[in-house]
N, C-alpha and C positions, 0 to 999 in steps of 0.2 A: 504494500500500500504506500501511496506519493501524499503527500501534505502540502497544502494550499493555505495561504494567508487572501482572505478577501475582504475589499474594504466598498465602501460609496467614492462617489465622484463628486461629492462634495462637502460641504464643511469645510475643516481642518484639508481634507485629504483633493478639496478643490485645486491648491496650490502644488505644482508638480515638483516645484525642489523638497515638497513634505512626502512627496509618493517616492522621491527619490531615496529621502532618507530611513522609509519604510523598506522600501524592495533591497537596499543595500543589508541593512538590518535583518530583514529575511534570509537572505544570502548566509550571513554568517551566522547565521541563529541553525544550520539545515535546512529550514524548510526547502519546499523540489517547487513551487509558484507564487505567484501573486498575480490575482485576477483584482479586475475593478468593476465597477456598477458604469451603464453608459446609457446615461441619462440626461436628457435636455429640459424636462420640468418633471416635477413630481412635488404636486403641491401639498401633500400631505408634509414635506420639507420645504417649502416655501420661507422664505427670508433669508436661506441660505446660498452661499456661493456657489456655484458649482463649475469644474472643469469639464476640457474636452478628454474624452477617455484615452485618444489617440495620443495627445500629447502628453498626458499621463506615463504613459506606457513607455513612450519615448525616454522620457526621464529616467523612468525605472531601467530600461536596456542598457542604460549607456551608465550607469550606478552597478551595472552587476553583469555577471559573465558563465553563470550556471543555470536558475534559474528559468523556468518557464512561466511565460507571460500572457495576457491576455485578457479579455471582456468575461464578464459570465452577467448576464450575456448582452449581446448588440441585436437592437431591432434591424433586423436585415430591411424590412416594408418601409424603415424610415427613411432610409439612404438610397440615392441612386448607387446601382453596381457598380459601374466605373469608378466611383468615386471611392465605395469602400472598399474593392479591389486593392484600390491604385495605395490604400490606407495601412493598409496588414501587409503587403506585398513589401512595401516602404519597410513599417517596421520587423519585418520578416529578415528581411537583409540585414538592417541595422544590429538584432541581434545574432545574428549568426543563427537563423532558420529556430527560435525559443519560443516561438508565436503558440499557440492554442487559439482556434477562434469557435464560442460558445455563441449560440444564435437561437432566436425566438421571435417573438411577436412583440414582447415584452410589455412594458404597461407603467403606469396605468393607461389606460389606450386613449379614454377620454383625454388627459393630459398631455398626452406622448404626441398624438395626431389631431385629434379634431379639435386641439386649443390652436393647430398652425394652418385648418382648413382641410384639413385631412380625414378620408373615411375612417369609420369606427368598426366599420363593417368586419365582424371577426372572419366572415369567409374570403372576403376580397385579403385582408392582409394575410392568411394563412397561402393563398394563391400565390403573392408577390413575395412571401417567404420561400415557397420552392422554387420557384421560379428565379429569384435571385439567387439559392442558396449555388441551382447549377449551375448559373450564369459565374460566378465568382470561382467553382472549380477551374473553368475552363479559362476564365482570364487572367488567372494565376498559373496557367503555365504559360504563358508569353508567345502563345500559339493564335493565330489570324483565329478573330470569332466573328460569326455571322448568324444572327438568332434574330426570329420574327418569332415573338409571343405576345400573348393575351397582354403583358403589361409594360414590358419592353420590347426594345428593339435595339440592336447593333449591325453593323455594317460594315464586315472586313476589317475587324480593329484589333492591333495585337499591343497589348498594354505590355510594356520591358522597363523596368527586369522582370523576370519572372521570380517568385520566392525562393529563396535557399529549397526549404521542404517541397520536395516531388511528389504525389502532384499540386500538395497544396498544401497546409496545417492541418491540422485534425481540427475536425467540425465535430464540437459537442451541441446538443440540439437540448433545450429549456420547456418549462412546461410545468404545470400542473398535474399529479397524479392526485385519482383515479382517473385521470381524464385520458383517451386511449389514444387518441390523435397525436400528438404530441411524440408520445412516448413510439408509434407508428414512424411518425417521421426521423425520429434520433435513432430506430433500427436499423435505414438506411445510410444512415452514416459513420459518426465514430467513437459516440458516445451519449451516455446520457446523463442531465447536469437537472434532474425534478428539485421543484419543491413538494410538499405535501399539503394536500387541505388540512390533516388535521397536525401538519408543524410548519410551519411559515419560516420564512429566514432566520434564522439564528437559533430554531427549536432542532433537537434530535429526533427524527422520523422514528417510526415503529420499525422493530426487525422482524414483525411480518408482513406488514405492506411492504417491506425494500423485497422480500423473498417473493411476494404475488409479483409486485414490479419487473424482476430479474425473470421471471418464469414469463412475463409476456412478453420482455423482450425476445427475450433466445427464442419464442416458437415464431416470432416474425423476424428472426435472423437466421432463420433454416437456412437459406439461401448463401448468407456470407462465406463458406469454405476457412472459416478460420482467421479470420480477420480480427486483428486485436480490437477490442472494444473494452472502453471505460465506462464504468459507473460510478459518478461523483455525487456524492453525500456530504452534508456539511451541517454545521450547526457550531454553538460554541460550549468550550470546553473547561475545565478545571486547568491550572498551571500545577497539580495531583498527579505525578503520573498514573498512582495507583487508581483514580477517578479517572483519568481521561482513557484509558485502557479497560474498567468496566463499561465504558458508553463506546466505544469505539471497536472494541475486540467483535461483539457480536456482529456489529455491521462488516466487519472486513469478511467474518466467515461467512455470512449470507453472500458474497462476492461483491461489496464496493472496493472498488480499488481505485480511489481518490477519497481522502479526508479535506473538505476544505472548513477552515475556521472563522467561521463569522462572529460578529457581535449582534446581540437581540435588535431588529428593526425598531421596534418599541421600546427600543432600552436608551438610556442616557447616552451610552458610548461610542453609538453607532458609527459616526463622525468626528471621533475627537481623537487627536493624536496618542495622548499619553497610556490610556488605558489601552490601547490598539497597540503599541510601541514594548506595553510591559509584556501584552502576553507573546508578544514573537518571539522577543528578547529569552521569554523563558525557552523557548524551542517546541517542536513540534513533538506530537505524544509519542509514547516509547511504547511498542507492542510486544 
C-alpha cells in the first residue's frame, strides 16, 4: 500500500510557495503523493482564497523529486481538452512523468458550472466526461488527433511534447458509491478514487462497502487481462501508529492499495497549514 497527503486548493494551501513547502515536507516525511482539490468556487468555503491546482502542482514538482503528484480530482466537463491536455502534459515533463490525473464530474455542480452559465445537466456532463476523458489519452501522446463528437471537435492537431508516461498518466476516475456509474466508468481505466455516502471526505469508509465496491469493480474488469489497477481510500488518521494501523490494516486487506490522508471537510483544519504540516511531519502509517 502507497500513502497520499491530500489537501484543498485553498485557504492556507491557496498560496503555492505553502503547497511547496507541504509536498517538500511530504517528500521527506515518506509519504509516495500529494494530491490537491481543483476547485474554482465552492461556496460552502466562500471568503476564502483559492489557487489554481495546476500551479499548485507546479510548485510542489519543482520542491520535490520522488513523489507523485496530482488533482483528486479535476472536473474534466469544466475545461476544454486542449487546454487541460496541454496542462498535465506540461507538468508531466516538468516532473519527470510523477503526474497521477484523478477525474470526475466533481461538484458542487450548481457552483462548479451553472454559477459561470454552464449546464447542471448530470447527463450532459457525464457525456463531456468520457468524451474528454479519450480525447486527453490521445493528445497526450503527441500523435495528429482528429475527432468529430457530440461535444467537441478537433482537426489534425498534435499537441508536443507529449508526456514522459506512455501512453499517458494513470487516470483515477471519482464518484460516489453506491452509485454504479461512476465506479463503471473508473473500471475502464486505472483506478478508482470513491467517496462514500455514508463517509464523506475525511471519514473512514466501511470494510464492507470497500469489499461490495472491489467485487463490482473486478466483475466489470473481466475484460482488463491484468492490468494494474488502484483503489484509493482515504480518510484521516491518528499520528498512533498502533490507531492508524487498526483503521487502515482492514482496508489494505479488503484490496485498497492507496491510503490517502485527509482532514475532516467539516473540520476546522481543512485548510490550514499547521495542523496539515504536523500530521505529515509525523509520516505516513506503519502497516
Amino acid at each position: 500500500m502507497r500513502f497520499s497527503v491530500n489537501i484543498p486548493n485553498f485557504g492556507d494551501f491557496a498560496d503555492p510557495r505553502t503547497v511547496a513547502t507541504v509536498a517538500a515536507a511530504a517528500e521527506q516525511a515518506g509519504w509516495d503523493g500529494l494530491f490537491v482539490w481543483d476547485h474554482v468556487l465552492h461556496r460552502h468555503h466562500r471568503g476564502r482564497p483559492f489557487g489554481d491546482p495546476w500551479m499548485l502542482l507546479t510548485a510542489a514538482a519543482l520542491a520535490t523529486s520522488r513523489i507523485r503528484l496530482g488533482t483528486l480530482l479535476t472536473p474534466v466537463p469544466r475545461y476544454r481538452p486542449q487546454q487541460l491536455a496541454r496542462q498535465v502534459a506540461t507538468l508531466d515533463r516538468l516532473s519527470n512523468g510523477r503526474v497521477t490525473f484523478a477525474a470526475g464530474l466533481g461538484g458542487p455542480v450548481a457552483d462548479e458550472y451553472r454559477s459561470f452559465g454552464d449546464t447542471a445537466e448530470p447527463a450532459v456532463l457525464a457525456e463531456r466526461l468520457d468524451e474528454g476523458l479519450d480525447l486527453l489519452r490521445r493528445l497526450w501522446t503527441g500523435e495528429p488527433v482528429t475527432h468529430h463528437g457530440r461535444h467537441y471537435e478537433i482537426r489534425d492537431v498534435a499537441l508536443l511534447p507529449a508526456t514522459v508516461q506512455r501512453p499517458g498518466p494513470p487516470v483515477w476516475i471519482g464518484g460516489f458509491w453506491p452509485h454504479r456509474a461512476p465506479m463503471r466508468r473508473a473500471a475502464r481505466w486505472d483506478g478508482a478514487a470513491p467517496l462514500f455516502e455514508t463517509a464523506r471526505h475525511g471519514q473512514v469508509p466501511d470494510v464492507a462497502e470497500v469489499r461490495e465496491l472491489l467485487g463490482y469493480l473486478r466483475r466489470h474488469r473481466a475484460d482488463a487481462a491484468g492490468r494494474p489497477f488502484e483503489l484509493v481510500l482515504g480518510g484521516a488518521t491518528s499520528t498512533d501508529p498502533a490507531e492508524a494501523r487498526d483503521v487502515i490494516g482492514p482496508l489494505r486487506d479488503a484490496g485498497a492499495t492507496w491510503w490517502d490522508e485527509r482532514q475532516l471537510q467539516t473540520g476546522p483544519d481543512l485548510d490550514r497549514l499547521p495542523p496539515v504540516l504536523r500530521r505529515i511531519e509525523a509520516g505516513p502509517p506503519v502497516l
